[in-house]
C-alpha positions in Angstrom: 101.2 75.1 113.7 99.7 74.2 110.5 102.2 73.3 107.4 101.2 74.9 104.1 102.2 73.5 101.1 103.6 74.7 98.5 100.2 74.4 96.4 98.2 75.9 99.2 100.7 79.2 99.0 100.8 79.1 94.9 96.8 79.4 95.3 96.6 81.8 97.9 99.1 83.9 96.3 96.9 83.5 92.7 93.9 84.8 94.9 95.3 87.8 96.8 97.4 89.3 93.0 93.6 88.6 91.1 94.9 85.8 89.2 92.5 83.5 90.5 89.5 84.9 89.2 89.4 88.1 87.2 88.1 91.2 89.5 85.5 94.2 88.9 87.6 96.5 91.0 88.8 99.9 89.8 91.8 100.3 88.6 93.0 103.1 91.3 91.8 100.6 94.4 93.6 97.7 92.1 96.5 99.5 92.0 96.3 100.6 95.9 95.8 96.6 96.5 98.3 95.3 95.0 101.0 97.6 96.8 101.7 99.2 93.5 103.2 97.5 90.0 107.2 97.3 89.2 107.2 99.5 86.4 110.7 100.5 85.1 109.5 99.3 81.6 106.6 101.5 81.0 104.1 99.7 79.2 104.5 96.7 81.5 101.8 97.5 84.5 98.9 97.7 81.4 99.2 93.6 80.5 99.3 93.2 84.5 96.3 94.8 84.9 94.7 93.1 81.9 95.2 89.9 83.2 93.8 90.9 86.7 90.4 93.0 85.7 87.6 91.9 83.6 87.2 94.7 81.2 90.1 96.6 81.9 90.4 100.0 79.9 94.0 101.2 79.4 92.8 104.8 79.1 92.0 104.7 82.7 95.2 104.1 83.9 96.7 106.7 81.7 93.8 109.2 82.8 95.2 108.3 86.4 98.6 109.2 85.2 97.6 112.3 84.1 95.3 113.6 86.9 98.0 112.8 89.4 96.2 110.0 91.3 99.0 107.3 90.2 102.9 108.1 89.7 105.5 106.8 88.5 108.2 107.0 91.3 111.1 105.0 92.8 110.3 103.7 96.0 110.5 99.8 96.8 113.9 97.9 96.1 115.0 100.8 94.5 113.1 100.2 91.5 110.3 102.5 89.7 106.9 101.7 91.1 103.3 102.8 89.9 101.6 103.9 93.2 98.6 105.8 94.0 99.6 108.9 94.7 98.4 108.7 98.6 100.5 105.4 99.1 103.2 107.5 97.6 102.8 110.3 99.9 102.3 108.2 103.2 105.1 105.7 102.2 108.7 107.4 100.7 109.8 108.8 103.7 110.0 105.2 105.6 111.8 103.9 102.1 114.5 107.3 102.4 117.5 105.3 104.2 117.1 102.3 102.2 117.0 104.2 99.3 120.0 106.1 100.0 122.0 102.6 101.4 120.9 101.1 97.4 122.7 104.0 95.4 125.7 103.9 97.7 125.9 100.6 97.7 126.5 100.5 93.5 128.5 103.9 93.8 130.3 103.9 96.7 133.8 104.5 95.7 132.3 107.9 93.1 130.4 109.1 96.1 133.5 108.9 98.6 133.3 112.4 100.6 129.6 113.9 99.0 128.1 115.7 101.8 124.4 114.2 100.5 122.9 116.5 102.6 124.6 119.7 100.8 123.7 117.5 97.5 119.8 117.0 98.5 120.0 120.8 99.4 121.6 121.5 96.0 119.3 119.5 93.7 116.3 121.0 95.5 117.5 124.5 94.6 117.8 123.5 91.1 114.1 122.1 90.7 112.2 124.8 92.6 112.0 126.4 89.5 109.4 124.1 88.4 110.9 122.6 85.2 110.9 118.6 84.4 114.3 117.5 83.4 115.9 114.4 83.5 118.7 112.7 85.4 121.5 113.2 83.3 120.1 117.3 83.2 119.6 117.7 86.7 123.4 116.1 87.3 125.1 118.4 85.1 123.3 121.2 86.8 125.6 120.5 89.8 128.7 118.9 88.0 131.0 121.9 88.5 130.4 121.8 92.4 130.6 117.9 92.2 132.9 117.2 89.2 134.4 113.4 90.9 131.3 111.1 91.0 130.3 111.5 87.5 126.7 112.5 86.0 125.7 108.7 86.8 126.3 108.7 90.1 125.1 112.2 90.9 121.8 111.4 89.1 121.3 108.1 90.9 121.6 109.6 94.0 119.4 112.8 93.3 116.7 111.5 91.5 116.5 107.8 93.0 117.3 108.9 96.4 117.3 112.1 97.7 114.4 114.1 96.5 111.2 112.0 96.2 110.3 112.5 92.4 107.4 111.6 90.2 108.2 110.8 87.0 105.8 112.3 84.6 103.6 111.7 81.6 103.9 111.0 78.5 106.3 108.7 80.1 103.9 105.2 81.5 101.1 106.6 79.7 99.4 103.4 76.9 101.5 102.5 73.6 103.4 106.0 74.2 107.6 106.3 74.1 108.4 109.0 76.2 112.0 109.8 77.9 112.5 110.3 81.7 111.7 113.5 83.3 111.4 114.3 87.2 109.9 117.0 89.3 110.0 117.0 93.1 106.6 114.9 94.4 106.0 117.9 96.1 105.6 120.1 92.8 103.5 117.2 91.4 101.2 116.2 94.0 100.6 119.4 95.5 102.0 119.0 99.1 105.4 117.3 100.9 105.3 114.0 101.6 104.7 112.5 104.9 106.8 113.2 107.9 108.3 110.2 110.0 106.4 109.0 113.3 108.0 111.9 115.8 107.7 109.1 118.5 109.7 106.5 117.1 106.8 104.6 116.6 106.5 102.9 112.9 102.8 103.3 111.9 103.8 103.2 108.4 105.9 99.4 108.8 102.8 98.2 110.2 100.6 99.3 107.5 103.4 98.2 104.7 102.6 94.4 106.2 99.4 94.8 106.7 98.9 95.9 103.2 101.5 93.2 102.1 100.1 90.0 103.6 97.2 91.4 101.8 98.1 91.2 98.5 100.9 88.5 99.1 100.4 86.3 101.9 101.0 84.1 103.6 104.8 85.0 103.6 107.7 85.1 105.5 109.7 88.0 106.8 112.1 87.4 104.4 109.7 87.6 101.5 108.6 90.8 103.3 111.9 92.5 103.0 112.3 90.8 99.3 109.2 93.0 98.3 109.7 96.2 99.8 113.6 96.6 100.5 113.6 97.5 104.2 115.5 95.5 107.0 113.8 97.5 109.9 110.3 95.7 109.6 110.6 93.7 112.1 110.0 96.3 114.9 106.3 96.3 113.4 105.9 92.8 113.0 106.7 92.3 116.5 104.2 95.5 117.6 100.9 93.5 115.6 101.7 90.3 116.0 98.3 89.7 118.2 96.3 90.8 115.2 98.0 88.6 112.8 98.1 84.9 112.3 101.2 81.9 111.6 101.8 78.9 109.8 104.6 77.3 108.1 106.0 76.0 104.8 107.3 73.2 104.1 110.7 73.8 105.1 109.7 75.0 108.7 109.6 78.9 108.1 107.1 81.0 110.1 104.7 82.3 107.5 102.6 85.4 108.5 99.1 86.4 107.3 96.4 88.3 108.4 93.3 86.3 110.2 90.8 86.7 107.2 92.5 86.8 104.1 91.7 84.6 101.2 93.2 80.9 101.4 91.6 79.0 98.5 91.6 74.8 98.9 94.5 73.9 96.9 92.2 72.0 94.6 91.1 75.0 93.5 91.4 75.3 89.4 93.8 78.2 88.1 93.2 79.4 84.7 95.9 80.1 82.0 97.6 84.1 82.6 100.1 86.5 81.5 101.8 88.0 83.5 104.9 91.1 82.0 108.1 91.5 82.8 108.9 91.9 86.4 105.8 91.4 88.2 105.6 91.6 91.7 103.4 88.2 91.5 107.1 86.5 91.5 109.3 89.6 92.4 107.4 90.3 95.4 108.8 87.1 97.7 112.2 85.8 99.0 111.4 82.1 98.2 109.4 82.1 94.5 109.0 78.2 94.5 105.4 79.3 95.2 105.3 80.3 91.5 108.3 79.6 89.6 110.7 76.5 89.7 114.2 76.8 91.0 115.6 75.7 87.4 113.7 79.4 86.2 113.9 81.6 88.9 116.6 83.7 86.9 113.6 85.0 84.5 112.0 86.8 87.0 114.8 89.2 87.5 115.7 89.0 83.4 112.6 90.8 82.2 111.3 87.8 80.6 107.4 88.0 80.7 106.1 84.7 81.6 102.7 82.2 81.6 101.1 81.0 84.1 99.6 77.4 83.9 97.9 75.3 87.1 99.4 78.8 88.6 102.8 78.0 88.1 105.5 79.6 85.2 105.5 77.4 82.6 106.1 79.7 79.6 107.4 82.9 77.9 105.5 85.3 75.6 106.8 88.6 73.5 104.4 90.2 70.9 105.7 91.4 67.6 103.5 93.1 64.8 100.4 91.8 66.4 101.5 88.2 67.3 101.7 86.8 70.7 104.6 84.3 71.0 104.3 81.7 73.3 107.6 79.5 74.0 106.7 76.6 76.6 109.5 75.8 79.4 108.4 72.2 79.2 106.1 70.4 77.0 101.9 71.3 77.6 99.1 69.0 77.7 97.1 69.4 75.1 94.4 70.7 76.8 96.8 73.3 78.7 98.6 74.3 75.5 94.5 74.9 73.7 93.7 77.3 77.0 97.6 79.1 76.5 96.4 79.7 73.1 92.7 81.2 73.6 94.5 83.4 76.4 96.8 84.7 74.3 94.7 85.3 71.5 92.6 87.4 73.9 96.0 89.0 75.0 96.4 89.7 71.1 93.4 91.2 70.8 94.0 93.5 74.0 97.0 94.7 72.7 96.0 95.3 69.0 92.7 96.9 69.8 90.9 94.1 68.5 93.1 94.1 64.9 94.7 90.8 65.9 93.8 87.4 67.3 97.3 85.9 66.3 98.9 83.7 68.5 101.8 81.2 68.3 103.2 78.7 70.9 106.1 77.1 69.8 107.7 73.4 70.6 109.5 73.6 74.1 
C-alpha cells in the first residue's frame, strides 16, 4: 500500500480546502464543497472564503444569508456551521443522537430526569408561533415546568439539540454585530428536514465521506469522526469501500480517498494564506501534523487565526483599526516573511474596503 508523507497529505489537503490555488467557483457551490465553515464567530467564514476565491464579494455571502440558501445552524461537533441550506436539510437528522449525546455529555447532572422528548415537544409548541428569540428566551419560556436544569442547560439542549434551528440574520451577515436568535429550520427553510433511511440503510454517512474525502482527504476514520462528530460512520465506510481507494501515513494508518481526487506532487509550491479562527483546514482532522506542529496544535481549538507558509502554520494574525498583525511562531526567511507581508496587505485591503494596506509582522 503506498506510504504518504506527511508533505504529500499537507498538499493534498491545500488543494482539496482551495488553498493551493485560488478558485473561480461560487460561493454557494464553495460553501457546499467545503462541507460547510465553523462559524461560531460570525465574521470568521468571510476571511476563509477570501483566501480561497479570487475576487470574492462579501455581499454574496450575506445575500445567501439572507435569501435562505446558507444558514447558520449547529450541526457537526456541536458547533455552529454555515451550510447550504440543502446540506442542512439532507444532513441534521443523521447528526440528532450525537447532538443530543454533546449537550448531555456537559450537563448531565442538570438534565438528570428531563423527559427530552416532552422537552422537544415543549420547545416546539413555544416556536410555532413564528417569533425569533434566543436561547436564554426560549428557556425561560419553559422554566416553570423545568425549574432544576437551569436556563443554560435547557437552552443548550433546545436550541443545540433538539429542534434543528437556523440562526438568523443580521447575525453572520459582513462587519454586522447582531445577537443570537433561532427559529425552527422548518419555519426558515420552508419544509422539515430530512427523514432518516426507513431501511436502516445510511445513504446520508455515505455521502458525508464521500463529500469529506472530497474536501479533506486522504484521511483516516478517525479524522472522519474528528470533522463531523459521529461514531457510527463506519457502517458506510464498510458499504463503499469498492468505490474508494487506501494508502497510509507514515505511522501505518489506513488513509481513505476517493479514486480521482486531487493529489498534487509534494514539490508543489504553496503560497503564503490566512486562514480565521477555527477553520476546518486544521479542525477538520484527528491528526493535524498535516498542517500544524504538535508544539501548536492547541491554537487550533483557541481561536487563534493563523498563517500559512510552505502550507504549514507558521504564524498568527489579528487586525486592529485597519492593521494586519502578523506574529511569526518561528523566525521567516526573508523571502517568506516579504510574501507574509504582500498577503496581508491584500488581507488589509479586503477587510478595510481598500482604506488600508497596513501590515505589520513582528520578531518571533
Amino acid at each position: 500500500m503506498t506510504v504518504l508523507d506527511t508533505r504529500a497529505l499537507n498538499r493534498a489537503t491545500l488543494a482539496r480546502q482551495l488553498l493551493l490555488d485560488r478558485a473561480d467557483m461560487p460561493v454557494l457551490d464553495t460553501v457546499a464543497h467545503l462541507g460547510g465553515l465553523q462559524a461560531q464567530e460570525p465574521q470568521e467564514p468571510f476571511a476563509g472564503l477570501w483566501s480561497r476565491l479570487r475576487a470574492f464579494d462579501p455581499a454574496v455571502l450575506s445575500g445567501l444569508l439572507t435569501g435562505r440558501r446558507v444558514v447558520r445552524t449547529h450541526l457537526m461537533r456541536r458547533t455552529v456551521h454555515l451550510l447550504t441550506a440543502e446540506d442542512t436539510l439532507a444532513w441534521r437528522a443523521r447528526h440528532d443522537a450525537m447532538l443530543r449525546q454533546r449537550v448531555i455529555g456537559v450537563y448531565r447532572r442538570e438534565l438528570d430526569g428531563v423527559d427530552l422528548d416532552e422537552l422537544a415537544a415543549a420547545g416546539r409548541a413555544v416556536m410555532a408561533d413564528g417569533e425569533p428569540r434566543s436561547m436564554s428566551e426560549l428557556a425561560r419560556a419553559l422554566a416553570h415546568r423545568w425549574p432544576e436544569p437551569g436556563p443554560r442547560a435547557l437552552g443548550e439542549m433546545l436550541v443545540a439539540a433538539l429542534i434543528p434551528m437556523a440562526q438568523l440574520p443580521p447575525r453572520g451577515l459582513w462587519r454586522t454585530r447582531a445577537g443570537v436568535r433561532n427559529v425552527p429550520l422548518s419555519s426558515w427553510l420552508g419544509r422539515d428536514i430530512d427523514p432518516p433511511a426507513p431501511d436502516g440503510a445510511d445513504p446520508v454517512g455515505q455521502a458525508l465521506v464521500r463529500r469529506y474525502l472530497a474536501a479533506f482527504g486522504p484521511a483516516a476514520s478517525a479524522d472522519l469522526r474528528a470533522w463531523c462528530g459521529l461514531a457510527g460512520l463506519p457502517a458506510a465506510v464498510s458499504a463503499m469501500r469498492e468505490e474508494l481507494v487506501t494508502f497510509r501515513d507514515e505511522r501505518g494508518r489506513e488513509l481513505l480517498d476517493l479514486p480521482g481526487a486531487p493529489r498534487p506532487d509534494p514539490d508543489t509550491p504553496a503560497p503564503v494564506r490566512f486562514l480565521p479562527a477555527f477553520d476546518n483546514a486544521i479542525l477538520g482532522y484527528h491528526d493535524r501534523s498535516r498542517v500544524i506542529d504538535d508544539a501548536h496544535r492547541g491554537l487550533s481549538v483557541a481561536g487563534a487565526r493563523v498563517v500559512l507558509v510552505d502550507g504549514r502554520v507558521a504564524a498568527t494574525w489579528t487586525a486592529e483599526a485597519g492593521t494586519v498583525i502578523v506574529t511569526p511562531l518561528r523566525r521567516l526567511a526573508p523571502a517568506d516573511r516579504a510574501a507574509v507581508a504582500d498577503e496581508g496587505r491584500e488581507l488589509a485591503a479586503f477587510l478595510s474596503d481598500g482604506e488600508s494596506h497596513c501590515v505589520r509582522v513582528a520578531q518571533p
